[in-house]
N, C-alpha and C positions, 0 to 999 in steps of 0.2 A: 044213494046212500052216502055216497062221499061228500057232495053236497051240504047233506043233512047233516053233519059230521063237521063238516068246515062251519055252518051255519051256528053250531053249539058252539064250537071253540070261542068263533068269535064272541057271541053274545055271553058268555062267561071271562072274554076277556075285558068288554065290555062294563061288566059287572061289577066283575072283581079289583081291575085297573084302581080306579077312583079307594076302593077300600082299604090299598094300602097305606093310605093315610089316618087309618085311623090307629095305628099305635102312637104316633105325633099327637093324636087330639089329647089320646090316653094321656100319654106324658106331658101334656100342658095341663090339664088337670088336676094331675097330681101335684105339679111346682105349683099351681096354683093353690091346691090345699094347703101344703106343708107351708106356703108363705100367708096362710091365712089363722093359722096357729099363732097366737100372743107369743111373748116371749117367752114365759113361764114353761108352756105346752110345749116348744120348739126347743128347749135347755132340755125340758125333761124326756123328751122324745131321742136328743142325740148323747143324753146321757145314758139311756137305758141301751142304746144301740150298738154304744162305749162297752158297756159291762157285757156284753152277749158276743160280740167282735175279740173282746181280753180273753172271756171265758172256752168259748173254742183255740183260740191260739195259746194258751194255756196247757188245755187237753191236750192238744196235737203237738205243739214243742216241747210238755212235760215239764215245764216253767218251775212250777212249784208252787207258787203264788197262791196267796192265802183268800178268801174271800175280801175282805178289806183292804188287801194290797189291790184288788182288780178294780174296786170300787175308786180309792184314790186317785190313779192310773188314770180311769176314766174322768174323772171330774179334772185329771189335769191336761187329759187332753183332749179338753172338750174344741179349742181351737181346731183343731185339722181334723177330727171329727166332722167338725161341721164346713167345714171348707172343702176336704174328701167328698160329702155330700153334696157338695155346690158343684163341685168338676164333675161327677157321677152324673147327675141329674142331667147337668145340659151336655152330658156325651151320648148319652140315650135320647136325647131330644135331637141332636144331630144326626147322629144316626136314623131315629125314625122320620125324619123329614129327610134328608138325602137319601135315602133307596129309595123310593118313589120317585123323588124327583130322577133320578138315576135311572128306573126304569120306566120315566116318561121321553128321554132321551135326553136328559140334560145332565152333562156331560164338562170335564175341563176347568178350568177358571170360573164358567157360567153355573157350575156345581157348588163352586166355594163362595161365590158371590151371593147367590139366590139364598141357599139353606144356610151360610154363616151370616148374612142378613137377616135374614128373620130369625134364629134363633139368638142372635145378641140385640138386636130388637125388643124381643121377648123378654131377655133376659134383664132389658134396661126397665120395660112395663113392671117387670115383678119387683125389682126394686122399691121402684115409684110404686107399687100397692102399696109395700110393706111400712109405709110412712102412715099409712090411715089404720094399722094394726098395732093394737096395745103392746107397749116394749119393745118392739119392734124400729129399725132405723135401717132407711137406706143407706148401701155402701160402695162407693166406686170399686172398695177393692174386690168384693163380690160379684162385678159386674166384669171385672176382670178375670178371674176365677173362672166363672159362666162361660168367658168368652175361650179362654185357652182350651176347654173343654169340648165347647161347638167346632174346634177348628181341629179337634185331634178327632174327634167325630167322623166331622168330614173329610180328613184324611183317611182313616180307615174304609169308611164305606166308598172313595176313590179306589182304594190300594184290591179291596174285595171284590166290589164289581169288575175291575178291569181284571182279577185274574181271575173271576168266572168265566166273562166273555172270552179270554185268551184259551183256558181248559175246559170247559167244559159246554158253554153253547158254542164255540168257533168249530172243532168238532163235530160236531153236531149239524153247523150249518153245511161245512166242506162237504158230507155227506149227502145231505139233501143238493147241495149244489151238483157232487158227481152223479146221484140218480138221477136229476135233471137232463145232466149231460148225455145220461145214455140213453134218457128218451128221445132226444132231440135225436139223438145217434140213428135211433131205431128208425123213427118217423123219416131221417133221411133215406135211409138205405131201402125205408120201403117205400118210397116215394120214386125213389131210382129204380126200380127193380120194374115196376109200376110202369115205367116211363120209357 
């Protein structure tokens, strides 16, 4: 039974291993939608996102702010709207490619090299789409943006993994390492006893 037990684990780690990647695919698909929006569809998409972002902080700090004052608001800051959105975007794209890599064992500088490589990689391809999309213009500064965002990314998912490993699987292993110990313990003294 214990066997058969070890046998499952593995084969659902197995399984499951590789499919943490697929929040990563998720989120290149997404960048890739929203950079497949003409310019028109991508103003009016971050300006609608302007007016619903005004409108809760509105409610909630009790502003006062009139329907037209929220709308202005948002058409004037359609800039960092849409920049918010570019750091947003590829911090969840860091993140969903660093924990995988993270719990594939790759770990350190080889953590920040691997996943901030290819997510500003990525980040430099969606630009270069956006050149073949109506209204649409690639932008160094966006790819800068992109990037500052892959790198707080994988800072965090660094800062996360190592204080899981520290609190809560190091624990965990100590343990299984001391029940170890006292099997060995056991099989000595009845070896001795034996002998």
């Amino acid at each position: 039974m214990k066997y058969f037990l070890l046998y499952i684990k593995q084969t659902l780690r197995f399984v499951l291993k590789p499919m943490s990647f697929v929040p990563a695919i998720i989120m290149m698909c997404l960048i890739f939608m929203f950079s497949e929006q003409d310019g028109y569809e991508s103003s009016r998409l971050s300006y609608e996102v302007g007016v619903k972002v005004l409108t809760v902080a509105n409610d909630t700090l009790d502003k006062g702010w009139t329907v037209e004052h929220i709308h202005q608001l948002s058409e004037d800051l359609q800039f960092y709207i849409r920049k918010t959105a570019h750091f947003t975007e590829y911090f969840l794209l860091a993140v969903s490619v660093a924990f995988p890599l993270y719990v594939y064992g790759v770990r350190g500088l080889w953590l920040v090299f691997c996943a901030g490589s290819f997510c500003i990689a990525f980040a430099c391809l969606d630009e270069y789409h956006q050149t073949f999309v109506g209204g649409r213009s690639p932008q160094k500064k966006d790819v800068f943006i992109d990037s500052c965002g892959v790198m707080l990314g994988v800072i965090v998912t660094r800062i996360v993994g190592w204080t899981g490993r520290m609190t809560i699987f190091k624990p965990l292993s100590n343990h299984r390492e001391k029940a170890g110990e006292k099997g060995r313990k056991k099989n000595v003294k009845g070896i001795s006893c034996r002998g």
